[in-house]
GUFI-610723 format. One record per atom (N, C-alpha, C): x, y negated, z. Coordinates in steps of 0.1 Angstrom, whole numbers, plus 5000, padded with zeros to 4 digits. Example, Ala and Ser with C-alpha at 12.3 -4.5 7.8 and 13.67 -1.06 7.14 Angstrom:
% residues 2
513250575078
512350455078
513250335078
512850225071
513750115071
512950005079
//
This chain:
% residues 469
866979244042
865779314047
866179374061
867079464062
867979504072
868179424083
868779254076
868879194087
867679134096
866379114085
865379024088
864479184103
864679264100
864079364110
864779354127
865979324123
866979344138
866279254143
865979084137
865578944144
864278974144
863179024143
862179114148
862179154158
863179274157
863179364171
863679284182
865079214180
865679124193
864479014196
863778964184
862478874189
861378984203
860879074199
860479154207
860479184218
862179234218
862979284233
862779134240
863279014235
863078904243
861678864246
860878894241
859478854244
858978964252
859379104256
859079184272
860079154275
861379094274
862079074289
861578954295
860778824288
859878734296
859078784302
857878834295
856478904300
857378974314
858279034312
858779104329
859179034334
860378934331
860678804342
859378744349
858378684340
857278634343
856378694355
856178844352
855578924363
855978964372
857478944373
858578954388
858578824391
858078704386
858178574393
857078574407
855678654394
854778654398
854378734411
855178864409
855278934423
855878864435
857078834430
858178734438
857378614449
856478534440
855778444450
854678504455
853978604450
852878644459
853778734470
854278774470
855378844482
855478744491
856278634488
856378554496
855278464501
853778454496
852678404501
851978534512
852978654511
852178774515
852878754537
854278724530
855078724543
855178584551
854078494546
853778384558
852378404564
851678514560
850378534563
850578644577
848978644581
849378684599
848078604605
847278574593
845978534605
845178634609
844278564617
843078674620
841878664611
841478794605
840478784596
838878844601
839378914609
838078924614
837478924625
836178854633
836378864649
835078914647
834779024655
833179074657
833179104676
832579034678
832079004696
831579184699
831979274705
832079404709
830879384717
830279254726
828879284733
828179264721
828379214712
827179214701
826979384694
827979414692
827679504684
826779624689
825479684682
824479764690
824979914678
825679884665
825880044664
827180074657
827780174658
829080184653
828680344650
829880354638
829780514631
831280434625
831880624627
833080634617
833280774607
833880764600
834180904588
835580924589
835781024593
837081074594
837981234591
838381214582
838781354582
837381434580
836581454571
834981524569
834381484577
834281424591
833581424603
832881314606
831581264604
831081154609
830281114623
830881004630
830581034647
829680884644
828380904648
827480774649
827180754660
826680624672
826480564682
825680474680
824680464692
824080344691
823880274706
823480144711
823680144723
822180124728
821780184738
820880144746
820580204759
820980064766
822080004779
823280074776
822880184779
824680274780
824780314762
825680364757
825780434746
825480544746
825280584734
824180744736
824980764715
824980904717
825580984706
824381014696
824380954682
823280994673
822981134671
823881234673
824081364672
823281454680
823381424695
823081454706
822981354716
821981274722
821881184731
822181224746
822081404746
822181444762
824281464761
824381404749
825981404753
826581284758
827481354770
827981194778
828681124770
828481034768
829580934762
830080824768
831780814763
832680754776
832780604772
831780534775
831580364773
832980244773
833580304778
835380264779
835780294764
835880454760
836180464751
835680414736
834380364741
833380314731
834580124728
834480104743
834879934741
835979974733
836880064738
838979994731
838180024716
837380114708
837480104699
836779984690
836179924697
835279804693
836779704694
837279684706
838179624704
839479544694
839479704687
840379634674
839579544666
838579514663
838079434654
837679294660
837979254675
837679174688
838079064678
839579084674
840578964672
841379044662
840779094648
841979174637
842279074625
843979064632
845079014626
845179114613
845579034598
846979054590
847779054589
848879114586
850079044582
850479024572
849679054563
849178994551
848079014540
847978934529
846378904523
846678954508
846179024502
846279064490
844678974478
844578894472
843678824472
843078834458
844178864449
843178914438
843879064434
842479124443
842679294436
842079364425
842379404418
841779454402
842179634403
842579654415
842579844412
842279854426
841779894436
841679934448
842280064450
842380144438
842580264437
844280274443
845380154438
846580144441
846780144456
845480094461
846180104478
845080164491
844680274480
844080424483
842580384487
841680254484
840380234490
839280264484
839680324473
838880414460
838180574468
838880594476
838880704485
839380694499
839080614507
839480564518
839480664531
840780664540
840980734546
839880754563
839580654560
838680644575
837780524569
836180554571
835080434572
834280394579
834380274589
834380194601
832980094597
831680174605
830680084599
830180054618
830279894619
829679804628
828579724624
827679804634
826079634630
825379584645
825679454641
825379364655
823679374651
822879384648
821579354646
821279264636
822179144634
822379014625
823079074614
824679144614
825279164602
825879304605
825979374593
826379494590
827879464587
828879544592
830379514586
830679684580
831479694570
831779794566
833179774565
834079884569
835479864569
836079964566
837279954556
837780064547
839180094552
839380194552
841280214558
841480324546
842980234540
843280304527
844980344530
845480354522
846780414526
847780374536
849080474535
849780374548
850980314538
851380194540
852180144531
853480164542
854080294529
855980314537
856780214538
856480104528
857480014528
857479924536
856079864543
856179764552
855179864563
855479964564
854680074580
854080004584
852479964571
851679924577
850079994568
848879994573
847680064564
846879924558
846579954546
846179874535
844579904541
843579744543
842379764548
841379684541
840179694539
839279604532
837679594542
837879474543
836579474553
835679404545
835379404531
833979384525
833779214516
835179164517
835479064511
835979024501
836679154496
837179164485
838279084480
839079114496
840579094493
841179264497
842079244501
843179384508
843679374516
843979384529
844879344540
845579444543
847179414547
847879474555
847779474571
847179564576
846679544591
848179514602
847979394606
849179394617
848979524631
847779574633
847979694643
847279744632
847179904633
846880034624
845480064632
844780014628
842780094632
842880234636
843680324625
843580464631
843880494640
845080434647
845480444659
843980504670
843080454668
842280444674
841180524665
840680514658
839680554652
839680754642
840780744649
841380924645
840581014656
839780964665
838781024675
838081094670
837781244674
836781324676
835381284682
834481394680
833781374693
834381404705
835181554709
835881574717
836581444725
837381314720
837581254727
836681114731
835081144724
834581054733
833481064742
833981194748
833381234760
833881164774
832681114781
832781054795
833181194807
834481224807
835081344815
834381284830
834281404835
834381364852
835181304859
834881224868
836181194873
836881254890
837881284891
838581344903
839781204906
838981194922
839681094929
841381144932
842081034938
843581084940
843381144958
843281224961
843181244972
844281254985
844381114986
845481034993
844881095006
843981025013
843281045030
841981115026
842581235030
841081365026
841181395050
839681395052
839281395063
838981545069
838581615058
838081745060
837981815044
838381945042
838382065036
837482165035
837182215029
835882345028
835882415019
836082565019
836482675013
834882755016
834082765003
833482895002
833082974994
833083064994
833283204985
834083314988
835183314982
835883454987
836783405001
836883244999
837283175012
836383135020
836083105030
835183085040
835783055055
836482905050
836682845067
836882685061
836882595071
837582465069
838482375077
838782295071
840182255076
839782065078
840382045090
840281925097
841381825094
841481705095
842181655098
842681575110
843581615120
843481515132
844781515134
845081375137
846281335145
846381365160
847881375166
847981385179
846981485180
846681585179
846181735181
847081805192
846781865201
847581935207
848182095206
847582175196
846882255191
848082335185
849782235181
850882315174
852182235182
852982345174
854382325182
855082195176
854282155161
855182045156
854281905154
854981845156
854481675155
853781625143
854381705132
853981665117
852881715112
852281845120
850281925122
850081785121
848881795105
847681735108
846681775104
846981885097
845381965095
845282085105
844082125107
844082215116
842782315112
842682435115
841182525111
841282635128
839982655127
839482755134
839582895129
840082975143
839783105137
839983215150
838883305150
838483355162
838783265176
837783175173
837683075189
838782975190
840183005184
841382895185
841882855168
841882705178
842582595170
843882635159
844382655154
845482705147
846082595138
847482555135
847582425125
848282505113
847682465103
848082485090
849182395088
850482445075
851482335068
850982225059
851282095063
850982005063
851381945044
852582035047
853482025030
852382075018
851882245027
851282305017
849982245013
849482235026
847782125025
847582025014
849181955015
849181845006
849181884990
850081984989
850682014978
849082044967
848382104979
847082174972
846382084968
845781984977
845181864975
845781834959
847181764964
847781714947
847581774936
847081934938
846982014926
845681984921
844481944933
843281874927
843381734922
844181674925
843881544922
844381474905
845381614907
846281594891
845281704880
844581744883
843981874874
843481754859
842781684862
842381594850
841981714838
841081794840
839981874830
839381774816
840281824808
839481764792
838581854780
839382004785
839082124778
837082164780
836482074778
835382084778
834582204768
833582264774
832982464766
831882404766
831382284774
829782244773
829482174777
828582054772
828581894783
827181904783
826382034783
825381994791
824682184794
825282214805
824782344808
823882394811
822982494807
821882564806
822082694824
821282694826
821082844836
822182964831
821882974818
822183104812
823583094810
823882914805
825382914805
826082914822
825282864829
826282874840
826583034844
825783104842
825783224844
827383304834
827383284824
828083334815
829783274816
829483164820
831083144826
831483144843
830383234850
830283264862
830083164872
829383054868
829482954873
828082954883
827283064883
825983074886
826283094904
827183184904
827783234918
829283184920
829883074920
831083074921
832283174923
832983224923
833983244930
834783174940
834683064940
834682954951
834782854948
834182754957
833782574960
834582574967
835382444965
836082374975
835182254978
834782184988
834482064989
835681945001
835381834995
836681754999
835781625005
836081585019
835681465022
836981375027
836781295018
837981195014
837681065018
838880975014
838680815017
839380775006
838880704999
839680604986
839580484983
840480434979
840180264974
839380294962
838480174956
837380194944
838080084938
837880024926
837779934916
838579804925
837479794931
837379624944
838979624949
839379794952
840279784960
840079804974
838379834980
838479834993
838180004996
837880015008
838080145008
836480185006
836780305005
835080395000
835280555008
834180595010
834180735015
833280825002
833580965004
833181034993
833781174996
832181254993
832781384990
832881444974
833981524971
834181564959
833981754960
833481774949
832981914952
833581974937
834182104939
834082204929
834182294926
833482364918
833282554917
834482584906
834882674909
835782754899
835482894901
835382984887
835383104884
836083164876
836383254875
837183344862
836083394854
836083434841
835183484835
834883614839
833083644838
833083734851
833183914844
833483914827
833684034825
835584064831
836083944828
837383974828
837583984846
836983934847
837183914863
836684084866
835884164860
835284304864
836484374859
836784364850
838284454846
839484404855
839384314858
840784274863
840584384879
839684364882
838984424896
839584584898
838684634886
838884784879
840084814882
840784714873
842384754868
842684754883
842784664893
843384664903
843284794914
841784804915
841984944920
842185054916
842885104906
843285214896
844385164899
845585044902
846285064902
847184994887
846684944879
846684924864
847484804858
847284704871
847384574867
848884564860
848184394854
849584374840
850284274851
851884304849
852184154856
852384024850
851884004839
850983894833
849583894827
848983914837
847183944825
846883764826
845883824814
845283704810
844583614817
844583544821
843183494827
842483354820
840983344822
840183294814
839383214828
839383084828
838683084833
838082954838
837082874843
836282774843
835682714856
836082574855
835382474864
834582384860
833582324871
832782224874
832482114884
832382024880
832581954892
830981884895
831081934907
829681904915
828681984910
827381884902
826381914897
826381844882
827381844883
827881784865
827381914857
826981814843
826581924834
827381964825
829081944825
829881944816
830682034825
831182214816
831882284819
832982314812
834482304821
835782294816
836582424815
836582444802
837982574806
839382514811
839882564821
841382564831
842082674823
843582574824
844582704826
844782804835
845482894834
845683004840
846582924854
847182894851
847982824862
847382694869
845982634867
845282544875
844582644883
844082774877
842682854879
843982904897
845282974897
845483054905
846482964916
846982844908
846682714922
845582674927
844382634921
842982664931
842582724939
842882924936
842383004941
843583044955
844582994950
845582974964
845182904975
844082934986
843282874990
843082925004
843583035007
843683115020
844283065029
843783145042
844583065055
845883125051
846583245047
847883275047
848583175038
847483115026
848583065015
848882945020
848082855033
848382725034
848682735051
849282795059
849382825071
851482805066
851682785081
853482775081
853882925078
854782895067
855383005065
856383065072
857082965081
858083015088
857483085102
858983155104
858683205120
858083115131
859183005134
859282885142
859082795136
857682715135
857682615128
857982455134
858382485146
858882355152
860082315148
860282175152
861182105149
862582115154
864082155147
864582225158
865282065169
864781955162
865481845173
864281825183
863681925184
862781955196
862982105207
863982075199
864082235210
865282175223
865582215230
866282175243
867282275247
866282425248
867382525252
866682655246
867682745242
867482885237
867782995247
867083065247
867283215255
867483305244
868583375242
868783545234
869083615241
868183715237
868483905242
868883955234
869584005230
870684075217
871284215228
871184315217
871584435223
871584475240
870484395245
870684425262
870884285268
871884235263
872184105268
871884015267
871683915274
871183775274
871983675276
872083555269
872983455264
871983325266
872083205268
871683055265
872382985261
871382905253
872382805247
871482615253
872282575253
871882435261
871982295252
871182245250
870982105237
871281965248
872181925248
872681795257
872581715247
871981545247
872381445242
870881455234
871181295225
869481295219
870481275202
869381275194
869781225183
870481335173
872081225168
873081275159
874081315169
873881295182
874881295191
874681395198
873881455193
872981545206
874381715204
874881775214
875981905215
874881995220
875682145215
875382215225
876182325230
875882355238
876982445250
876182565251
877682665253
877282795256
878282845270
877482865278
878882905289
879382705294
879182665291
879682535293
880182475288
881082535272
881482495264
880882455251
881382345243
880482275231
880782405220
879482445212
879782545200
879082465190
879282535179
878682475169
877882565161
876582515164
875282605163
874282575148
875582555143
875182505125
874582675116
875082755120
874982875116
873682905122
873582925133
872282995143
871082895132
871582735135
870382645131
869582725121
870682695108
869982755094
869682915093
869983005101
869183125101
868183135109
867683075118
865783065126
865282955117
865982915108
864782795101
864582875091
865282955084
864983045073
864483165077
864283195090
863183295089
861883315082
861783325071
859983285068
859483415062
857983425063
857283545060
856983565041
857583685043
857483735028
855483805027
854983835035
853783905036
853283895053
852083855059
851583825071
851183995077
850883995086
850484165090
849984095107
848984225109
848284215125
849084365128
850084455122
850184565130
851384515136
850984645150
851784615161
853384695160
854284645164
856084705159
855884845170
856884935161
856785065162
858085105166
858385035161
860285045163
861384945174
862584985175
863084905184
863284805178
863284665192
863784535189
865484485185
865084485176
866584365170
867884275178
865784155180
866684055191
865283935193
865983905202
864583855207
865083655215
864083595211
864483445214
863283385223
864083285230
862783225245
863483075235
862382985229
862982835228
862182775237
862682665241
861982555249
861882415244
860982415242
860382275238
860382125244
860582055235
860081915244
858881835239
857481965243
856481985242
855682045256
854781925257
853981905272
852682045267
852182065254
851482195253
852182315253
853082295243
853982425244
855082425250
855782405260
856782425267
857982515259
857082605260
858182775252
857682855242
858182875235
857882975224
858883105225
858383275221
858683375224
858483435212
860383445202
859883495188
860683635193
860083735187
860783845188
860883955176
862383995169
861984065156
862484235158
861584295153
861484395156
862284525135
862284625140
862884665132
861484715123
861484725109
860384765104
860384905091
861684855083
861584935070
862984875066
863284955056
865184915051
864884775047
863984705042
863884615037
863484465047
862884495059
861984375065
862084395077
861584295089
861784305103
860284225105
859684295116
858584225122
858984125130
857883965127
858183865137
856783875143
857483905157
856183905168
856583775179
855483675175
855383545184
854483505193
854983525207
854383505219
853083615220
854083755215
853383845218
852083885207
852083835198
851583895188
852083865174
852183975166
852584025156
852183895145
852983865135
852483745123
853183785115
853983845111
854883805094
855683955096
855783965079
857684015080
857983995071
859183985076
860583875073
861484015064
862183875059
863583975049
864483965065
864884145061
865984195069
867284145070
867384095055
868383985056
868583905066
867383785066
867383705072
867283705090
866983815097
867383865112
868783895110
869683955102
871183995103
871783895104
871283785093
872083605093
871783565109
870583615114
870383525130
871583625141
871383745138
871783845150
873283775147
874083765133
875683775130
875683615139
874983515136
875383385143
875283375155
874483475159
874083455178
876183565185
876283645177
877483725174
878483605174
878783515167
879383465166
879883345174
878683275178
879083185189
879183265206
878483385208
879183435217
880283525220
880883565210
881983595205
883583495203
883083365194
883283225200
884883325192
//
């Protein structure tokens, strides 16, 4: 009896260790039917399709097209028709990499509850498409598009289809402002800026923008001009508060009155590649309660040396308004003749200078530039010095704060350069003594900057030193 039960059970154990061999055979060649697969299963023509909706994460975003695409939600919301195609796109030409062909649980490869649902209709056919889990072992998402097989997607749908509405907004666009022709500052700024070559108007060759102010030509730094430009052209605003503004809204993010427009007339290449002309326009504000406290605080004396700032741009007459960083908002607003004017004393070139005059304590000294180039000496008294020290302290003179008041105090030291400049011949810097901290630079007789006091001691010690010698 004993024995007849063991040959029972050993009957048993060998009848599931078949049933499992059998079902690992069975896995074994569907695996291997799974890893020669890689066609494409689905092609839906992206101009046919007239409507598309997806579910994502609670969120359902529906579209339909007519001509342009338009948002079932809101039709006065822009929608970015690019962004519309790439996502049409995955289904252009969607590959497997492999076919699961008879499924009896959906639930195993999560389409029971599907992670994202992808509904396309051309007018002719409805497609519904299911995105179910991600499979860790072959890092790929299990999909069913209505066939009633399972596919392992050779690209991942979500990749794409993980979009908000937030990202299918048609943003504005800001050109790269390579060849900008002219500048315009209004609001708390109020002048504009040219662009002209061969200008006669500055001591340096590399002036190409230039502005007016009381009656004369003046050149702005060409470095700074640029820098600011770059700072518009890189801004790329996505932080969108409203894509279709009311009166009341422009008012409320102070947009009603700017704080200031820049306007930009530019030249760019378009699409074609050929060139195009174009002006670009845009208001920026701070938010105007904080902008009233910030005000407050300032004249009280109060300010934080990090306050907050809040605040918002538009471009043109677009109806979509962008909150900016704090650090876009106060590169914008860096827009003054001081912030984009040369900062230095002498902004000329010094392989344009020829000969120096110094007055130092009474005395007068020259220095003489012979030769052109790398080769070019210069002499003091008749002898070759080396004027490597002097160089780099008149090129580092630059202005910590601008000022119109006139010096009160005695002069320092005082410089005649001469140019090899048919406008400017000579330039007349002179620094005067101001406070323990700074020296006034008065150029050709009127007052512009002051300078770290430092930086007059580095020029007085070098002019000291080569005539000292």
């Amino acid at each position: 009896m004993y024995r007849s039960k063991r040959i029972v059970i050993l009957l048993a154990v060998l009848a599931v260790c078949c049933v499992a061999a059998f079902a690992a055979l069975q896995v074994q060649e569907r695996q291997e039917r799974i890893e020669t697969s890689g066609e494409v299963v689905l092609e839906i023509d992206s101009d046919a399709v007239q409507t598309l909706s997806w579910t994502y994460e609670g969120e359902t975003l529906s579209f339909h097209r007519d001509g342009d695409w338009l948002y079932d939600g809101d039709e006065t919301f822009p929608v970015d028709g690019e962004k519309v195609g790439e996502l049409l796109e995955t289904f252009q030409s969607f590959a497997a990499a492999f076919v699961i062909e008879e499924v009896e649980d959906p639930s195993q490869y999560g389409l029971d509850d599907p992670v994202c649902t992808i509904t396309l209709g051309t007018g002719e056919n409805n497609y519904e498409i299911l995105l179910g889990d991600f499979s860790a072992m072959d890092s790929q998402r299990y999909v069913s598009i209505g066939d009633g097989k399972v596919y392992l997607a050779a690209s991942d749908p979500l990749d794409q289809f993980d979009a908000g509405l937030r990202d299918m907004i048609d943003h504005d666009d800001i050109p790269e402002l390579d060849q900008v022709t002219r500048l315009r500052f209004d609001g708390v700024e109020n002048y504009t800026v040219t662009y002209e070559e061969d200008n006669s108007a500055s001591w340096c060759e590399e002036d190409i923008y230039f502005t007016q102010r009381d009656g004369k030509t003046l050149p702005l730094d060409t470095g700074r001009v640029e820098d600011y430009l770059h700072n518009i052209s890189y801004l790329a605003p996505n932080n969108y508060v409203t894509y279709h503004a009311t009166e009341e809204e422009l008012a409320s993010y102070g947009l009603d009155e700017p704080e200031l427009t820049v306007t930009v007339d530019y030249t760019a290449e378009d699409r074609a590649e050929e060139k195009a002309s174009g002006t670009l326009i845009l208001h920026i504000s701070r938010d105007p309660e904080e902008r009233l406290a910030a005000q407050e605080a300032a004249d009280t004396g109060e300010t934080e040396e990090e306050e907050t700032i809040t605040a918002y741009l538009r471009v043109g007459d677009s109806q979509i308004v962008y909150q900016i960083t704090s650090e876009d908002y106060q590169e914008l607003m860096a827009a003054s003749y001081d912030d984009l004017r040369h900062q230095e004393v002498l902004s000329a070139d010094f392989g344009d200078i020829r000969q120096i005059e110094v007055t130092l304590e009474g005395a007068s000294h020259t220095l003489t530039a012979q030769g052109e180039g790398e080769d070019r000496t210069w002499l003091y008294q008749g002898e070759e010095v080396d004027i490597s020290a002097f160089q780099e302290a008149l090129e580092s003179l630059s202005a910590d704060s601008f000022t119109d008041e006139r010096p009160s105090q005695r002069q320092e030291i005082a410089l005649t350069v001469y140019l090899d400049n048919d406008a400017f011949p000579q330039v007349a810097v002179e620094l005067y003594r101001w406070d323990g901290e700074h020296c006034l630079a008065v150029v050709d007789g009127e007052p512009v900057s002051l300078v770290a006091r430092s930086g007059a001691v580095d020029l007085i010690e070098a002019v000291q030193a080569i005539v000292l010698n």
